[in-house]
C-alpha positions, -999 to 999 in steps of 0.1 A, spaced: 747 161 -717 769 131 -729 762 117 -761 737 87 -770 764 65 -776 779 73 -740 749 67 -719 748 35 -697 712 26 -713 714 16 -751 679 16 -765 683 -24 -768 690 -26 -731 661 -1 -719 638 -22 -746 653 -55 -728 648 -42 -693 614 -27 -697 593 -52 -721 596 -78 -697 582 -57 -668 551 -43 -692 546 -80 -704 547 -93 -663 521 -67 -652 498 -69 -682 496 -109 -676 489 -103 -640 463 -77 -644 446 -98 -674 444 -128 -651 432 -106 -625 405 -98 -647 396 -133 -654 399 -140 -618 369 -117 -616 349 -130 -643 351 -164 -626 344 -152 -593 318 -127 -608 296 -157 -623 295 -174 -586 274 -140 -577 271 -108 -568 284 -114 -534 318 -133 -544 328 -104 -567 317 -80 -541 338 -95 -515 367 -104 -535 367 -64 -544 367 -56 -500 393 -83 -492 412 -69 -520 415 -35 -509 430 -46 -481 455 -71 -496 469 -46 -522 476 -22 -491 498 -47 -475 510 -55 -512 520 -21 -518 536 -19 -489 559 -49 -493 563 -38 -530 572 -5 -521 603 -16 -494 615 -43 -517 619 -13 -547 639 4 -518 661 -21 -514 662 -24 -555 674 10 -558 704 8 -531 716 -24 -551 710 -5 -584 730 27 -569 759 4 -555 760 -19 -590 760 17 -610 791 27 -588 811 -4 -596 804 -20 -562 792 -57 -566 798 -61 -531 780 -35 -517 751 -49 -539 750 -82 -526 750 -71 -491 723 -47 -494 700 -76 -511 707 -96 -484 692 -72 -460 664 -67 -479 660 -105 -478 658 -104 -443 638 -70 -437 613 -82 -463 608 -118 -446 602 -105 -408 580 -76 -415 559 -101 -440 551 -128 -415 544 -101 -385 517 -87 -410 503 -120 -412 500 -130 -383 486 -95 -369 459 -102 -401 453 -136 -390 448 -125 -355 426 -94 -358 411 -112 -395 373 -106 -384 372 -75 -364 392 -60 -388 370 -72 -423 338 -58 -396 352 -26 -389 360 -14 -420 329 -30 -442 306 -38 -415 276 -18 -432 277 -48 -463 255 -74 -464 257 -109 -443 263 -128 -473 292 -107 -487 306 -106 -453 307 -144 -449 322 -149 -485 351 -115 -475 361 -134 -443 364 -168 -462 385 -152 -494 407 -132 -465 418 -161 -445 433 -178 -476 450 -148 -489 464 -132 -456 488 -164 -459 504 -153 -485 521 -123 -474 555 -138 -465 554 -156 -503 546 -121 -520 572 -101 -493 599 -128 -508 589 -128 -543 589 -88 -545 623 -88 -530 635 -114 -551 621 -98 -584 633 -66 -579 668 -76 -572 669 -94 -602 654 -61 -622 682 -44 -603 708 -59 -625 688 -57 -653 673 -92 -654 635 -83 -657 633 -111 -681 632 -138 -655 601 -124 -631 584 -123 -663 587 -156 -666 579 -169 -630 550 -142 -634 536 -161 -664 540 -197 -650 523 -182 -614 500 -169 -636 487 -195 -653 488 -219 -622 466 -197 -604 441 -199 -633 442 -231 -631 437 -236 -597 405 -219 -594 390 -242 -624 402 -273 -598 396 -259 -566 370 -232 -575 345 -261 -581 320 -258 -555 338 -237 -533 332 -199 -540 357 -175 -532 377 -197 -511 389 -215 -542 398 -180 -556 423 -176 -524 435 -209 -526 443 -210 -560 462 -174 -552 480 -187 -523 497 -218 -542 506 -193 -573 526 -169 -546 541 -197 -528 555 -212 -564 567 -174 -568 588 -171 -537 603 -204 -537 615 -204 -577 630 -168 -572 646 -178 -538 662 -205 -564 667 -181 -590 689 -161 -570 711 -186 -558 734 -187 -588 768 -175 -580 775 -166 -617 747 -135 -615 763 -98 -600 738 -104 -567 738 -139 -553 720 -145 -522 724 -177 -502 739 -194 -470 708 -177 -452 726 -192 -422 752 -164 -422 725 -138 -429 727 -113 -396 711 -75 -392 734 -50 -408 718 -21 -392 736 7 -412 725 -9 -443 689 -16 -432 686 20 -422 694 26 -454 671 5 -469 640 18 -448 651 52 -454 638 46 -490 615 19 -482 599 37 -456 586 66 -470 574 50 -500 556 23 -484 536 51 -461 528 68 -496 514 35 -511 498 25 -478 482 57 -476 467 54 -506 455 21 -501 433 41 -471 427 63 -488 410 40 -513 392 21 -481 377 51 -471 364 56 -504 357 20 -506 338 23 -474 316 54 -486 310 32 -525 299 3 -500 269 22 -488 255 27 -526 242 -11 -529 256 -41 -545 257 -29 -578 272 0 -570 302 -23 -556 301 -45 -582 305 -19 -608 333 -2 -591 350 -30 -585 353 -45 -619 362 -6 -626 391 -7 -608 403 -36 -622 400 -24 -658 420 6 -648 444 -10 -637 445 -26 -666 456 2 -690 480 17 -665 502 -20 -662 522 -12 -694 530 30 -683 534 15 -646 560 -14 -660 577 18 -675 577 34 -643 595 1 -624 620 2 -654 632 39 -645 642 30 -608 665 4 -623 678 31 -649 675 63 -626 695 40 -598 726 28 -622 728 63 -634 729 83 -597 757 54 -584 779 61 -614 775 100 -608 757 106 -640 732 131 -630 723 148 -668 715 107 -678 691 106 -649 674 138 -662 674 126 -696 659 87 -691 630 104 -672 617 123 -700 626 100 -727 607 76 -706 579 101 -697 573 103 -733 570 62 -736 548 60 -709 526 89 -722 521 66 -758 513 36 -737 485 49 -716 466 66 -750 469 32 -764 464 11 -730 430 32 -724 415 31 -758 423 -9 -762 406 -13 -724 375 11 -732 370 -9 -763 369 -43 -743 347 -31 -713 314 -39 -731 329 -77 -738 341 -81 -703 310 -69 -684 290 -95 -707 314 -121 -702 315 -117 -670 277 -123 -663 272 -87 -648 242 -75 -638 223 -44 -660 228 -19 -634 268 -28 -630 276 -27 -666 262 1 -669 280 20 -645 313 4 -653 307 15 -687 304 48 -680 331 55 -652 357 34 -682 345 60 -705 354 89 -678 390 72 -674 394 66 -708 389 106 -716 411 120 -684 440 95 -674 460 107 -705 457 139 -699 474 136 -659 484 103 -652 519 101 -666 531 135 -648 519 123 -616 535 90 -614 564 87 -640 587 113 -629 580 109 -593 593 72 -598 628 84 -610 633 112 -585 627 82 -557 655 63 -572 677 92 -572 665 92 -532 640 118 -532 613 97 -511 601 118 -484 585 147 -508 572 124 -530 558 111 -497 545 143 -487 530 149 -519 511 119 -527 494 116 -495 485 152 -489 469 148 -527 458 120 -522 435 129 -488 423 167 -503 414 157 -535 408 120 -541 392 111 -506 379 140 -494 359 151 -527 348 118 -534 332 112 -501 315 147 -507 305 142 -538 285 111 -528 272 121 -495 263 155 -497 255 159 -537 243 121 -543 265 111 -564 274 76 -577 307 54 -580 317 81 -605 327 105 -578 356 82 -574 372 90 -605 363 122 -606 382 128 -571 413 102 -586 412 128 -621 417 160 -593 441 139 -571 463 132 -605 460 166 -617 472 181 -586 498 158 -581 515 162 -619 515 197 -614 535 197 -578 560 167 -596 561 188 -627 578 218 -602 601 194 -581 615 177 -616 626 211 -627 638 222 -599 669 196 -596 666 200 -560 659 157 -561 691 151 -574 704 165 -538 703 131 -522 733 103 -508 723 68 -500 752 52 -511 790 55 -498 
């Protein structure tokens, strides 16, 4: 092991690189939160359908989020082996992978928008169907905006510029807010998607700008000249791939469990819903940590500095561990406010109360093992285990006992946390094995 002063990360550039990225997610899932406040006071309904449409967007999300980090990590692995170059080429092809597959989702959304939302949630209500196909029409518009932006963003994080999607975050941020107070008037959930739609298109076009400037290490323009490199985009979905099957995976995963919550009643839905956001809420700041690594993780396998790689993953391990204590108990102490402010009804709060309480007690004990880690061995280009991993986790524990819990032994919206406690458990374990093992450091992306 090198010394401290030899490492490419000073403790000034890791805080640079990942305060930014814990700042941009904590905004977003705060305003997330208010978005659901707002939407919660239009009705039951709204908030339900908002939650349904939502599992749906955050699968394709995850999916676009998941190839743009692939591209990240090939710019990070050619820009830690001295190769500006290769960097710029490789985010060009992301550019280009990322802005095809985004507006073929849409359209395939837009086309199959109804059958679709009636397939998977058909057994909901008429009202909260109505107000899901509404919210969905507005949002599926957006995909090519967020597949830009995410590709965009984590170039920039690539080269260590976090500090600037923070910013467009912010400013998006705040627009979207505002747009619901303007457009929300009256309208329901469709001013909701509409304010979200004009945020994500003010993303995408400011870090298409943002890029632009020859002076940075990547510099992507003359789209013109922009033509399919196919060794590099192999390389790219090589990555990409894997990881966005594990996040979309999940993300049905979390419809089938969605699907089975839906039969429990409005409240039920309600509850979980506003649950999920709150959890997502004190994971943004350990999951920021997590983005940071692939940056870190990536420099350090392109420059041949496998021991660093080793070493950032459990000094960050260890940060991310402090920030979800502190994330959970700060979240469990504003889940009373927030159901209150949020005009919930007796039965929600209630249940929301008492799966945050559940959270609060078991994501430090498993969470940071089963994601933290597994984020630096993908940026060292160990995606297919990780792959393997999550999804078969994912499916026994979360999915499966969930469904069980609630259809054969009765149980509430807290059999989904008990299944996602089992599912991290199981996964931190298997990670835990495959860290120590060195056998992900076995991987070649770049030349």
């Amino acid at each position: 092991m090198t010394n401290n002063s030899d490492h490419i990360f000073s403790n000034v550039d890791i805080r640079k690189l990942l305060i930014p990225i814990m700042l941009e997610n904590l905004l977003a899932s705060l305003m997330g939160t208010v978005d659901t406040m707002m939407v919660s006071n239009v009705g039951a309904s709204a908030v339900s359908a908002v939650s349904l449409v939502d599992s749906i967007n955050i699968l394709v999300i995850q999916a676009l989020s998941a190839l743009a980090a692939g591209g990240a990590i090939l710019c990070s692995q050619y820009i830690g082996s001295n190769n500006p170059k290769g960097a710029n080429r490789a985010a060009r092809q992301v550019f280009l992978v990322m802005t095809v597959l985004s507006v073929f989702i849409s359209a395939i959304c837009l086309i199959l928008r109804v059958p679709m939302l009636k397939f998977i949630f058909g057994s909901v209500e008429a009202e909260v169907m109505a107000d899901s196909q509404a919210y969905f029409l507005f949002t599926l518009l957006s995909f090519p905006f967020i597949g830009l932006y995410d590709a965009g963003a984590s170039i920039m994080r690539a080269q260590k510029d976090s500090k600037s999607p923070m910013t467009i975050s912010i400013i998006s941020n705040f627009l979207n807010i505002g747009g619901i107070l303007i457009f929300g008037l009256g309208m329901g959930v469709a001013g909701a998607a509409l304010s979200t739609l004009a945020s994500r298109v003010f993303c995408a076009v400011v870090v298409i700008i943002k890029l632009r400037n020859p002076s940075q290490t990547i510099c992507v323009n003359r789209y013109y000249t922009i033509h399919p490199d196919w060794d590099l985009i192999k390389r790219v979905l090589y990555i990409g791939i894997p990881s966005g099957i594990e996040n979309s995976m999940f993300q049905f995963g979390k419809l089938a469990i969605q699907s089975t919550v839906s039969t429990l009643g409005t409240a039920a839905i309600a509850a979980n819903a506003v649950t999920n956001i709150l959890e997502n809420l004190n994971g943004v700041a350990a999951q920021g940590v997590g983005i940071g690594l692939m940056t870190i993780v990536g420099q350090c396998i392109g420059a041949g500095r496998k021991d660093e790689a080793i070493y950032y993953i459990k000094k960050l391990s260890k940060m991310a561990e402090a920030a979800i204590i502190i994330s959970c108990l700060v979240v469990f102490a504003l889940c009373r406010p927030i159901t209150i402010l949020g005009g919930m009804e007796a039965e929600s709060a209630r249940m929301c109360f008492e799966m945050t309480l559940f959270i609060t007690i078991t994501k430090p004990i498993s969470w940071v093992l089963s994601f933290i880690p597994a984020y630096g061995m993908r940026a060292a280009g160990d995606v297919k285990f990780s792959m393997i991993t999550s999804c078969a986790s994912m499916w026994l524990c979360r999915v499966s006992f969930t469904i069980f819990l609630c259809r054969v032994y009765g149980f509430g919206p807290i059999a989904v946390w008990i299944g996602m406690f089992a599912d991290w458990t199981v996964r931190g374990i298997v990670f835990t094995i495959r860290f120590h093992s060195r056998r992900w450091l076995n991987h070649h992306i770049i030349d």
